[in-house]
C-alpha positions as CSV (number, residue, x, y, z in Angstrom):
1,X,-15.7,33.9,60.3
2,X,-17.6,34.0,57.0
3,X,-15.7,33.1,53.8
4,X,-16.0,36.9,52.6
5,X,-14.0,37.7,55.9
6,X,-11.6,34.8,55.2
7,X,-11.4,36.6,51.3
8,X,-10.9,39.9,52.7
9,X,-7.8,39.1,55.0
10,X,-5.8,36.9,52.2
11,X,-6.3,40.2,50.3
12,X,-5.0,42.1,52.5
13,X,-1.8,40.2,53.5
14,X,-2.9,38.3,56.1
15,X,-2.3,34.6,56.0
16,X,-3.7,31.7,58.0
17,X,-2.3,29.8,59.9
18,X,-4.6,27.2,61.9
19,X,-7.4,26.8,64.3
20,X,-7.0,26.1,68.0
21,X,-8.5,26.7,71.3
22,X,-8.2,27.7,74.8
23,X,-4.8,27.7,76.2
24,X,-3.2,26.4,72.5
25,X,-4.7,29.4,70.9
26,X,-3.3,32.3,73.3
27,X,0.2,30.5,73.4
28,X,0.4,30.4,69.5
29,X,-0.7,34.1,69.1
30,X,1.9,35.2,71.7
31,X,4.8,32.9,70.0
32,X,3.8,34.3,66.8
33,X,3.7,37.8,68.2
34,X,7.2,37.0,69.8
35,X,8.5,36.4,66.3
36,X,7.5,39.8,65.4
37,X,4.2,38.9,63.2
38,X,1.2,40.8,64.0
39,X,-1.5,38.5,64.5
40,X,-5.4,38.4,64.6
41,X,-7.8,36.1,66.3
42,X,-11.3,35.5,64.2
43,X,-13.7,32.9,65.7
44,X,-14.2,30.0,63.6
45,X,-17.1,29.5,61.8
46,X,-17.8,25.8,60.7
47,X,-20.1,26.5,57.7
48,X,-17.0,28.6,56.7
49,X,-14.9,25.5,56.9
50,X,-15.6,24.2,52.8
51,X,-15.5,20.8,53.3
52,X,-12.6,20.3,55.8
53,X,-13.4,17.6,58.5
54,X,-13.9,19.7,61.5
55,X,-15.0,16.6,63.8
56,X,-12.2,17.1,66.8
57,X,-13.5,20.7,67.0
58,X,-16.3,19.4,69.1
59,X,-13.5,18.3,71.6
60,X,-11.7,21.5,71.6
61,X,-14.8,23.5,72.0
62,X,-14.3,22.2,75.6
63,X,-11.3,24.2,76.2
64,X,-13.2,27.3,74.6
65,X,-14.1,28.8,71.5
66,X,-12.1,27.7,68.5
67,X,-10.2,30.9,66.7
68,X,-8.7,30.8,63.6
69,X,-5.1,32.3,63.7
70,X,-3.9,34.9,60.9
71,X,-0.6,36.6,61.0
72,X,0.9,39.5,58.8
73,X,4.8,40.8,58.2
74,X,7.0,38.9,61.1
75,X,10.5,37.2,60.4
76,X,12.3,39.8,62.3
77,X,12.1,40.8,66.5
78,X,9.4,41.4,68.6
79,X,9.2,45.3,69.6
80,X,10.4,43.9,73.1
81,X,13.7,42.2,71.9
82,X,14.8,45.1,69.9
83,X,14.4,47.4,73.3
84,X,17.0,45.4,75.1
């Protein structure tokens, strides 16, 4: 994800929340989808990083490609819950 991606979502009301991988990353977007955010999935760039140690993403890279989790909106029920 190149910084001028990273810009764009921040201006559009997105904010980020962390970096994961494999299995961590699908069961955070789904948890964060289940509290009614909507959520997006960018891959994560490491020149895009700025200076952040990024060292255990080598180790997670194992699991799959890192993503970088944004969310927008949320605090009230999922679609689902409000159906039942």
């Amino acid at each position: 994800m190149s910084t001028d991606l990273r810009d764009r979502l921040l201006a559009e009301g997105w904010e980020e929340r962390f970096s994961a991988a494999g299995a961590r990353l699908e069961e955070s977007a789904e948890l964060y989808r289940s509290l009614g955010y909507e959520v997006r999935i960018e891959d994560f760039v490491e020149s895009a990083a700025e200076g952040a140690c990024t060292s255990c993403f080598g180790v997670a890279g194992a699991e799959g490609p890192v993503g970088v989790i944004f969310t927008r909106g949320g605090g009230g029920p999922s679609q689902s819950e409000e159906d039942q």
